[in-house]
N, CA, C and O atoms as a MOPAC input file, in Angstrom:
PM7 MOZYME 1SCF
protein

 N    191.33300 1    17.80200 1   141.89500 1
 C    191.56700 1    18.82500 1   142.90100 1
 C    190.48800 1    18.71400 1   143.97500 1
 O    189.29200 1    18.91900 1   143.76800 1
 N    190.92100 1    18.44000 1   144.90500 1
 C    189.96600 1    18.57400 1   146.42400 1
 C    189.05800 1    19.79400 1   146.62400 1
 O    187.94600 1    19.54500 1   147.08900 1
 N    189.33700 1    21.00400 1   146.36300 1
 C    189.19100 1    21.84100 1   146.58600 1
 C    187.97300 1    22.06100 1   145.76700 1
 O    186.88200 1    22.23300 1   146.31100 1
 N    188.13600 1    22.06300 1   144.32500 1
 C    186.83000 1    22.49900 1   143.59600 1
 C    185.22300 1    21.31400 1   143.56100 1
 O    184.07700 1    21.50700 1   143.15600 1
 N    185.87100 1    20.18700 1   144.16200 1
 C    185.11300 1    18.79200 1   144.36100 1
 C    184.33800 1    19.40200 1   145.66700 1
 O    183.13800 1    19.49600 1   145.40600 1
 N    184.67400 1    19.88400 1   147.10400 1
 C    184.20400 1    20.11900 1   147.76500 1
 C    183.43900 1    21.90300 1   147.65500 1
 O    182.52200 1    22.22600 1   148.41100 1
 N    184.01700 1    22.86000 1   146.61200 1
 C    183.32700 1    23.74700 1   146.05900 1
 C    182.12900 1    23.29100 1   145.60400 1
 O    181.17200 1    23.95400 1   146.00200 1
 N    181.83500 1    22.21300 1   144.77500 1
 C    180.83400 1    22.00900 1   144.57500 1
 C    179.78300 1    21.30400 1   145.50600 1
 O    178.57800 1    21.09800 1   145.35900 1
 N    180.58500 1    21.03500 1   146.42400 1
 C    179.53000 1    20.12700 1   147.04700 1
 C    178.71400 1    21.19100 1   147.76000 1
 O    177.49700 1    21.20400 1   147.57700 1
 N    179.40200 1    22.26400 1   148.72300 1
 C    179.27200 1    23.26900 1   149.96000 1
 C    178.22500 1    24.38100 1   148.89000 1
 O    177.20100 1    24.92000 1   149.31100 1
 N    178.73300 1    24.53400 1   147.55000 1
 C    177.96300 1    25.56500 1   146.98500 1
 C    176.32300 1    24.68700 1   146.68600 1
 O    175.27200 1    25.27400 1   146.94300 1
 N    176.33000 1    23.51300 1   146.22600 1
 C    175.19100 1    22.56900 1   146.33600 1
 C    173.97600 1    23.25700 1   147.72300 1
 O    172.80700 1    23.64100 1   147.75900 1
 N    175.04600 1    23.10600 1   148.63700 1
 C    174.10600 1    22.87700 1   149.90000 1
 C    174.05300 1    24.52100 1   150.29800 1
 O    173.74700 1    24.86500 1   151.44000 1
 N    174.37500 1    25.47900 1   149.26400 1
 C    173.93300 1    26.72000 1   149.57400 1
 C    174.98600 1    27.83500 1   150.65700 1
 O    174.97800 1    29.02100 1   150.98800 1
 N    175.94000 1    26.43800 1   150.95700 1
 C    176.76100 1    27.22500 1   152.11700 1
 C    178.01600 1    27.79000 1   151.36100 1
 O    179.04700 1    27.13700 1   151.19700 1
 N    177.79800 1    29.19600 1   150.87600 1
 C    178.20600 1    30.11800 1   149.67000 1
 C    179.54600 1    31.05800 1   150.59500 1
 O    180.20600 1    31.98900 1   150.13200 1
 N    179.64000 1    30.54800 1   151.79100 1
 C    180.78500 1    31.37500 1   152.44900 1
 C    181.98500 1    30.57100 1   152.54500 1
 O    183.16900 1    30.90400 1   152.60300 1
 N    181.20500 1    29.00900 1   152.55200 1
 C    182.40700 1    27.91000 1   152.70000 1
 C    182.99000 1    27.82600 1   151.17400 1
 O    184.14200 1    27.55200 1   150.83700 1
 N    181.92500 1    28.12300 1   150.39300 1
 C    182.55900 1    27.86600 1   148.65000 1
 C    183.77200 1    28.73500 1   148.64400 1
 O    184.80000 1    28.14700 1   148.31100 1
 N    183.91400 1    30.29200 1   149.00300 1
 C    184.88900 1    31.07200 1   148.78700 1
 C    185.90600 1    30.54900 1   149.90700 1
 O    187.05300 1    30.91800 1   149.65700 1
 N    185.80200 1    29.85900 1   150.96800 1
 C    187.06900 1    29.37900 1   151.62400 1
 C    187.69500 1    28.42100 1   151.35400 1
 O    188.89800 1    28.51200 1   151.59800 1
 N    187.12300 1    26.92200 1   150.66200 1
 C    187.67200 1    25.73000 1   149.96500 1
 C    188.17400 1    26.14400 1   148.87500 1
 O    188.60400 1    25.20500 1   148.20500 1
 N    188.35100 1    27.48400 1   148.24300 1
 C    189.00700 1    27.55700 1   147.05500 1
 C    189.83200 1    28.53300 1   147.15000 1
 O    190.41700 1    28.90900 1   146.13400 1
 N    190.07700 1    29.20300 1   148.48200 1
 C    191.08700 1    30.40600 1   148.26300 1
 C    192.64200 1    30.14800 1   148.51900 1
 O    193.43800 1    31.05400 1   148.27300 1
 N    193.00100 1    29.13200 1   148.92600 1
 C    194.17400 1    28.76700 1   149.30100 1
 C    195.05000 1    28.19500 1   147.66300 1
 O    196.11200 1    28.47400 1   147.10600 1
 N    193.72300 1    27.15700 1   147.34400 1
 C    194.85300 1    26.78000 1   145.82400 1
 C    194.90500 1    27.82300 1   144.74200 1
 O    195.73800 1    27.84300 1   143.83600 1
 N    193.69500 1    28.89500 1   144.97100 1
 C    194.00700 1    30.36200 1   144.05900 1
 C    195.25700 1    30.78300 1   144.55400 1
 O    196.18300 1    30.57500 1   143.77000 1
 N    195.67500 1    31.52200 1   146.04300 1
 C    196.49600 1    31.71000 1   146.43800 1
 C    198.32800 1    31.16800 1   145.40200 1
 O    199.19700 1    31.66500 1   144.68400 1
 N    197.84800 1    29.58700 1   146.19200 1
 C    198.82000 1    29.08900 1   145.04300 1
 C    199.17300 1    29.22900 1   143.77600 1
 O    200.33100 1    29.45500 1   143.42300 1
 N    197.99500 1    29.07800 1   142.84400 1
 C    197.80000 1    29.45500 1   141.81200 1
 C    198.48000 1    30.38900 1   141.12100 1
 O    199.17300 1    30.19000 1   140.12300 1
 N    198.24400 1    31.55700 1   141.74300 1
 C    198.61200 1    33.13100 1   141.04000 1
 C    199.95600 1    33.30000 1   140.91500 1
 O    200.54400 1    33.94700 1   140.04900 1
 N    200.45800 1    32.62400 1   141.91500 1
 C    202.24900 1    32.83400 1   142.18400 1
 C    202.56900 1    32.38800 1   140.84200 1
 O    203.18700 1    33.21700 1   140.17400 1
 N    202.37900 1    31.60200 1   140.44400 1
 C    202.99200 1    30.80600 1   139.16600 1
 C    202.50800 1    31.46600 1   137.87800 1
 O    201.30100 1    31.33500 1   137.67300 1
 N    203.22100 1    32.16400 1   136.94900 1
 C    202.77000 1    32.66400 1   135.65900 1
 C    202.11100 1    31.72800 1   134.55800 1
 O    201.33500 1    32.07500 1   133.66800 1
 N    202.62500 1    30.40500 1   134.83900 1
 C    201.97500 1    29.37900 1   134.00700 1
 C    200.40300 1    28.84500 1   134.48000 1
 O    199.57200 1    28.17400 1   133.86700 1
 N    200.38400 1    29.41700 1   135.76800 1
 C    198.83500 1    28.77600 1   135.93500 1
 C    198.08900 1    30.40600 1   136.61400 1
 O    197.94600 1    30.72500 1   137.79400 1
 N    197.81700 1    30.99000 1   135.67200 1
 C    197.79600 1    32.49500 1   136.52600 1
 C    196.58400 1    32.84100 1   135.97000 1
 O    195.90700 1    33.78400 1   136.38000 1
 N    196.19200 1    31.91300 1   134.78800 1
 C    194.57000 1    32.19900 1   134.13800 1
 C    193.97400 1    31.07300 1   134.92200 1
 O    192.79200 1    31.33600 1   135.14300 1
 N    194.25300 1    30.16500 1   135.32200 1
 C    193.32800 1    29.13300 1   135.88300 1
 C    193.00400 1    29.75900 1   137.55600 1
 O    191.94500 1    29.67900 1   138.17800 1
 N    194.17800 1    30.32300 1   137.95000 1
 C    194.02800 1    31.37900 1   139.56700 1
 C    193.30700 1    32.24300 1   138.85700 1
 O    193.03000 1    32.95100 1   139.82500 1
 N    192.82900 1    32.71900 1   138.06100 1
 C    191.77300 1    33.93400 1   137.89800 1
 C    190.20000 1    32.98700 1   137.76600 1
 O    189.33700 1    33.51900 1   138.46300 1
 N    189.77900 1    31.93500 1   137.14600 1
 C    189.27400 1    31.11300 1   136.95200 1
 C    188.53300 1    30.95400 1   138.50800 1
 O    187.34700 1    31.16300 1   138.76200 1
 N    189.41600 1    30.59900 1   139.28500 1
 C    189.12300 1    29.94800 1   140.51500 1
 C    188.41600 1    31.50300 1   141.25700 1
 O    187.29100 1    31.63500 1   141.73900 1
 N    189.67000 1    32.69200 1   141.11900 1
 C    188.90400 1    34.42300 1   141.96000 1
 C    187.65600 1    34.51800 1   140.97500 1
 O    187.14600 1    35.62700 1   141.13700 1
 N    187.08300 1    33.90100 1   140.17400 1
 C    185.99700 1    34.59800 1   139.61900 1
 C    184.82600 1    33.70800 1   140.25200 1
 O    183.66800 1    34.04500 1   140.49900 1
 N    185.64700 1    32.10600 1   140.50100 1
 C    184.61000 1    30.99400 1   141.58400 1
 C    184.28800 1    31.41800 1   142.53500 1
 O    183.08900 1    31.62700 1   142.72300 1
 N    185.25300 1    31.71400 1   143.51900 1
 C    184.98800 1    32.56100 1   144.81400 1
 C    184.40900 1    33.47200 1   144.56100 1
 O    183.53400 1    33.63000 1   145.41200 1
 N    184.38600 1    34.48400 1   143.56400 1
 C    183.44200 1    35.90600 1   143.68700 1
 C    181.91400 1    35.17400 1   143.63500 1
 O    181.02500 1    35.28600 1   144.48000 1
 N    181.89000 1    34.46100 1   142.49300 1
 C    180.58600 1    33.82000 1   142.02200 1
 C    179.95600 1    33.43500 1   143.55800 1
 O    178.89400 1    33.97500 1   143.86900 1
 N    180.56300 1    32.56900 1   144.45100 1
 C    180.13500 1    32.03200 1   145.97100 1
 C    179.68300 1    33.29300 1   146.75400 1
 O    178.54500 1    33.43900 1   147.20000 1
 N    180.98200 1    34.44600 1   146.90900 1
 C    180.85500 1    35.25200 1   147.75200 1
 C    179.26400 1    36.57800 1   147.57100 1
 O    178.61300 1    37.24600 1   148.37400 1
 N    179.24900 1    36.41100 1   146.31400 1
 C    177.81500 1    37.19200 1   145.82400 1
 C    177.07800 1    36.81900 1   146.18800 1
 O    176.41800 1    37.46400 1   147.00300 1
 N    176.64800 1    35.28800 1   145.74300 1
 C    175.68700 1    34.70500 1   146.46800 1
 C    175.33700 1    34.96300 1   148.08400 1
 O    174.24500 1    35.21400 1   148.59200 1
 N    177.03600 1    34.76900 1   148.89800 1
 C    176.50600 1    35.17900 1   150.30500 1
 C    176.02300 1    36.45000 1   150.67300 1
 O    175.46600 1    36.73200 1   151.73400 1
 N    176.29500 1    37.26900 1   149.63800 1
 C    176.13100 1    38.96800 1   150.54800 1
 C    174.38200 1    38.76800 1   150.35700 1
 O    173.65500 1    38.91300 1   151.34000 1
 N    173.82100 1    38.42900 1   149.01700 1
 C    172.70900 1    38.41800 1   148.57700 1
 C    172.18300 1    37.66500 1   150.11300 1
 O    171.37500 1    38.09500 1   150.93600 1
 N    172.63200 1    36.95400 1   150.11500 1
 C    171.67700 1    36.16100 1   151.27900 1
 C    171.54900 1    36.78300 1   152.22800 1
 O    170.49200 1    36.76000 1   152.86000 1
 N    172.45000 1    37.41300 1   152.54100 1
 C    172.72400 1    38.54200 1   153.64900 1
 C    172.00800 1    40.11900 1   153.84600 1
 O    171.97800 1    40.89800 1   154.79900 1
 N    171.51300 1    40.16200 1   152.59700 1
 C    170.42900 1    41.67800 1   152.32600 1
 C    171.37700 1    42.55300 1   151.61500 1
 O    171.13600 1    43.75600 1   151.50800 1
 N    172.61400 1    41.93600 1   151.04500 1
 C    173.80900 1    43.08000 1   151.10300 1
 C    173.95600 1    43.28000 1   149.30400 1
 O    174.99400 1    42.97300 1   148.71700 1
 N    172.91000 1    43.75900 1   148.69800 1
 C    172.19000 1    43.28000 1   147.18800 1
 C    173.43900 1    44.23800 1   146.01500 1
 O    173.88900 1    43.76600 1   144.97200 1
 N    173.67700 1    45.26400 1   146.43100 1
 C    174.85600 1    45.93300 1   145.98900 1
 C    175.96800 1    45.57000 1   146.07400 1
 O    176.79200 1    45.73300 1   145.17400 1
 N    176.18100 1    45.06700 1   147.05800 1
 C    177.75300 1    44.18800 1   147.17800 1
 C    177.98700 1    42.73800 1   146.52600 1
 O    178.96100 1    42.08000 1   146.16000 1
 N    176.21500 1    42.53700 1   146.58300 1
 C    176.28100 1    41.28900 1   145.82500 1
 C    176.32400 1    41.24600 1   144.04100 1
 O    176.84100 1    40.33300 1   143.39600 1
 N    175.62100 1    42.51600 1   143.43000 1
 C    175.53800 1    42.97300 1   142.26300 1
 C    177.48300 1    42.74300 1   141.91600 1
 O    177.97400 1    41.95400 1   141.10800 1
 N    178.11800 1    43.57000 1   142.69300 1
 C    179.36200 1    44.12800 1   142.55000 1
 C    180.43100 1    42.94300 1   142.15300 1
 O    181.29600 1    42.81800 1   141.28600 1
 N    180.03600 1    42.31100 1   143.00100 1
 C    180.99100 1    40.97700 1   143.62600 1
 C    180.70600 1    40.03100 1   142.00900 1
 O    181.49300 1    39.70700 1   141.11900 1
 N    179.27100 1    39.82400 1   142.17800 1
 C    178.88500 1    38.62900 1   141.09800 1
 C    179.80600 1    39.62700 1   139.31900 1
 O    180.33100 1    38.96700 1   138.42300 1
 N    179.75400 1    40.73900 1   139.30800 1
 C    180.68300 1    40.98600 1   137.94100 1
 C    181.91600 1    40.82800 1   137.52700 1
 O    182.47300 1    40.78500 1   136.43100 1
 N    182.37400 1    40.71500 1   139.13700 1
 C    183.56600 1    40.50200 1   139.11000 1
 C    183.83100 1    38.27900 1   138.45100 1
 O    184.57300 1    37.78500 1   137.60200 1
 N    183.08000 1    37.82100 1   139.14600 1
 C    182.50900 1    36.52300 1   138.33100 1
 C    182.65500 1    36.90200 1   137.10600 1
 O    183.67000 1    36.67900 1   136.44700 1
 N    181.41200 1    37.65300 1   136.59800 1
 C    181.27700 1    37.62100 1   135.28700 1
 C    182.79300 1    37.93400 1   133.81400 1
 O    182.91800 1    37.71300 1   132.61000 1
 N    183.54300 1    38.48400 1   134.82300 1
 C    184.74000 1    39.14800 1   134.00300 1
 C    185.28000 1    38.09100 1   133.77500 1
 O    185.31000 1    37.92400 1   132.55600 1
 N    186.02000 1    36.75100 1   134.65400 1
 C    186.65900 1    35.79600 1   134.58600 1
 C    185.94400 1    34.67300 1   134.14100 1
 O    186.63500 1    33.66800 1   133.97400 1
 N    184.80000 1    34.58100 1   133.91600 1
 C    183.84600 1    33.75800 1   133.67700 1
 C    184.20500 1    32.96100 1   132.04100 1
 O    184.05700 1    31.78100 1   131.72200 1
 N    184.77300 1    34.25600 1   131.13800 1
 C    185.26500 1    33.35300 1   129.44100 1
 C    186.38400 1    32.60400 1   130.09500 1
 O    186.55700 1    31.51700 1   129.54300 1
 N    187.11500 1    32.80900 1   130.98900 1
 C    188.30600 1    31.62700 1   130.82500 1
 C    187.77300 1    30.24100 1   131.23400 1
 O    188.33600 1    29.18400 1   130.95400 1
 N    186.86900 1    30.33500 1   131.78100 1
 C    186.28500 1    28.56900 1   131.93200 1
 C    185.97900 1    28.38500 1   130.68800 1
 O    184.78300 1    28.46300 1   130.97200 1
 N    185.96200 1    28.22800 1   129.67000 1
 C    185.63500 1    28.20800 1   128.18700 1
 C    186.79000 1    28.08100 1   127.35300 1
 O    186.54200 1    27.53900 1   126.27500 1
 N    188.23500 1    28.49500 1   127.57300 1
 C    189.21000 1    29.52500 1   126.97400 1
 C    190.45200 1    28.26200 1   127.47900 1
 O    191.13400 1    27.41700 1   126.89900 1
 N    190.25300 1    28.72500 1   128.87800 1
 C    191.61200 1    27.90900 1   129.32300 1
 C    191.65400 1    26.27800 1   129.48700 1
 O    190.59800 1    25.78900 1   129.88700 1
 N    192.31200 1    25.72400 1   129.33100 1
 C    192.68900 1    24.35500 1   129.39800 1
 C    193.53300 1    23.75700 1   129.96800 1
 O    194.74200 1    23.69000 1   129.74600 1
 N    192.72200 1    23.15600 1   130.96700 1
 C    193.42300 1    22.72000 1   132.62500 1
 C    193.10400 1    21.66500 1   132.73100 1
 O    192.16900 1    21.35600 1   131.99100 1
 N    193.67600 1    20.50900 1   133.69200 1
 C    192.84500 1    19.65200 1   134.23500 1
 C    191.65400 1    19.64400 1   135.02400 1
 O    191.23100 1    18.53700 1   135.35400 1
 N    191.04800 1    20.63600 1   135.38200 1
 C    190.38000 1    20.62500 1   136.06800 1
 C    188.99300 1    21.29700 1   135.38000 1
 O    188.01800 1    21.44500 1   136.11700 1
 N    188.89000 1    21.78400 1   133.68400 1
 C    188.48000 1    22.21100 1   132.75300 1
 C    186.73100 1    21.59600 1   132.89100 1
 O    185.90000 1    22.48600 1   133.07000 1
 N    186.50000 1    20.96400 1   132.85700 1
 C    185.15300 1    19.77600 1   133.24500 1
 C    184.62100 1    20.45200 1   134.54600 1
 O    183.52700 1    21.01600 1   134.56600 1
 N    185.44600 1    20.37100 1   135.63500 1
 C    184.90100 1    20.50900 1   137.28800 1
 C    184.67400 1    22.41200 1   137.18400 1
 O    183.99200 1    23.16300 1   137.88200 1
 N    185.36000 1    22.62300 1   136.28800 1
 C    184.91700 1    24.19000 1   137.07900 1
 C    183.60800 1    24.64400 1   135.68500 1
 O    182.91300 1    25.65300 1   135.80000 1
 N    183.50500 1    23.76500 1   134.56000 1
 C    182.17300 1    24.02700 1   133.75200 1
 C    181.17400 1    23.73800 1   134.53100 1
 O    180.08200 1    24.22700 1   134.24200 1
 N    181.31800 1    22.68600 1   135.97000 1
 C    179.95600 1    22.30400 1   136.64300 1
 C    179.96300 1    23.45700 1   137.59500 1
 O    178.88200 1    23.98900 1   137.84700 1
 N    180.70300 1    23.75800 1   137.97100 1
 C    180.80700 1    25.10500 1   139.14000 1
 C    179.91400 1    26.28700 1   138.69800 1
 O    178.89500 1    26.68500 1   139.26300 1
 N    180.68500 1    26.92900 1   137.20600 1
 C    179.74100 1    27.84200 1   136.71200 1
 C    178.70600 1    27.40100 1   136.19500 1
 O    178.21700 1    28.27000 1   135.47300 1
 N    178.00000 1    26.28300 1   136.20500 1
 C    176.78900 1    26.08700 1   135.55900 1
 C    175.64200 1    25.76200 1   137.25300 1
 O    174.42700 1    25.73600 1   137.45000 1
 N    176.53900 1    25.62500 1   137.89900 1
 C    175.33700 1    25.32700 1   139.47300 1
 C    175.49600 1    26.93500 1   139.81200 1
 O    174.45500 1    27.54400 1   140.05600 1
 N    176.42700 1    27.46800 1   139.83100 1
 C    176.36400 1    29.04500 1   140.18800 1
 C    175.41000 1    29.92200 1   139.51100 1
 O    175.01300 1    31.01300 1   139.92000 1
 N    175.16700 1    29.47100 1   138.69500 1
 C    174.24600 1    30.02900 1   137.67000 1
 C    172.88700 1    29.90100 1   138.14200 1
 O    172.05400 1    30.80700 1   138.13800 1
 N    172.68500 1    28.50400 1   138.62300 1
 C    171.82600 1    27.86800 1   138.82100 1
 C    171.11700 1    28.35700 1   140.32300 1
 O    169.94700 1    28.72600 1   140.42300 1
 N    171.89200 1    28.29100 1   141.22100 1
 C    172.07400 1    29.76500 1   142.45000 1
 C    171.72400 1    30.95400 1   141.91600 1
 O    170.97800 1    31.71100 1   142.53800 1
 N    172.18700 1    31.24800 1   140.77200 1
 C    171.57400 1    32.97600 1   140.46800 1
 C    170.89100 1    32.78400 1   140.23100 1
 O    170.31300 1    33.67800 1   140.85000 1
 N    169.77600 1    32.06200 1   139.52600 1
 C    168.54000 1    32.15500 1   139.23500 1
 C    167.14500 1    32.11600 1   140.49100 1
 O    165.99400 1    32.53800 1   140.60800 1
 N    168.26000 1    31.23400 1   141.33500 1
 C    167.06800 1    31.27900 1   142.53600 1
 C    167.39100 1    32.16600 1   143.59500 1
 O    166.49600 1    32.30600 1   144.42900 1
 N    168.58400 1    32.88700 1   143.80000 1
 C    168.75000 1    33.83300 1   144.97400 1
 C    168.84300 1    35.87500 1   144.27400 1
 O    168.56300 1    36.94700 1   144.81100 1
 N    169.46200 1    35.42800 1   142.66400 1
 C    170.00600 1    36.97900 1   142.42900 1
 C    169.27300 1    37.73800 1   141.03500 1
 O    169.55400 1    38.86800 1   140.63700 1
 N    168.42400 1    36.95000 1   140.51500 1
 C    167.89600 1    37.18800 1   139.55300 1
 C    167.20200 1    38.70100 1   139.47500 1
 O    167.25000 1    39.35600 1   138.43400 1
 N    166.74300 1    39.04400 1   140.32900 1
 C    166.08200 1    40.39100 1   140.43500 1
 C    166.87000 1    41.62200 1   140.94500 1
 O    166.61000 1    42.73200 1   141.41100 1
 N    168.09600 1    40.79200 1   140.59000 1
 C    168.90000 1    42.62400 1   140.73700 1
 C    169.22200 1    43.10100 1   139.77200 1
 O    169.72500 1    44.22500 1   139.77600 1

């Protein structure tokens, strides 16, 4: 998938607004379909994970608290569900993580 390949790259380089836009279109897709409707939650919990990060950067520490739980809720299906793409989104939540430690840790 293009999409979570360049998620990782944009979330790499910190640019946490582009992470939630390279992945909202194949969520989009995603959800429509009942057969892939845990892997579209998978992906809204990627984007939340990105979009926290940006508010944080932004001074916006409550919205970012808010946002990042919403991550945290969808966060067992990277563990749970079994996709092709099962591998690429374990590196997603493990660099996002890796972002929380250096931007969100003290909230």
């Amino acid at each position: 998938m293009e999409g979570i390949d360049k998620f990782l790259e944009v979330v790499e380089k910190d640019e946490f607004v582009e992470g939630h836009e390279v992945l909202e279109d194949k969520w989009r897709e995603l959800k429509k379909n009942p057969n892939t409707l845990n892997e579209s939650k998978i992906l809204k919990g990627l984007i939340n994970g990105s979009t926290a990060l940006a508010l944080k950067n932004l001074g916006k520490e409550k919205g970012a608290k808010t946002v990042w739980d919403t991550f945290e809720k969808y966060r067992p299906l990277i563990h749970s569900e079994i996709c092709k793409n099962s591998s690429d989104y374990k590196l997603a939540e493990k660099l996002l993580d890796e972002k929380y430690k250096l931007y969100m840790q003290d909230l």
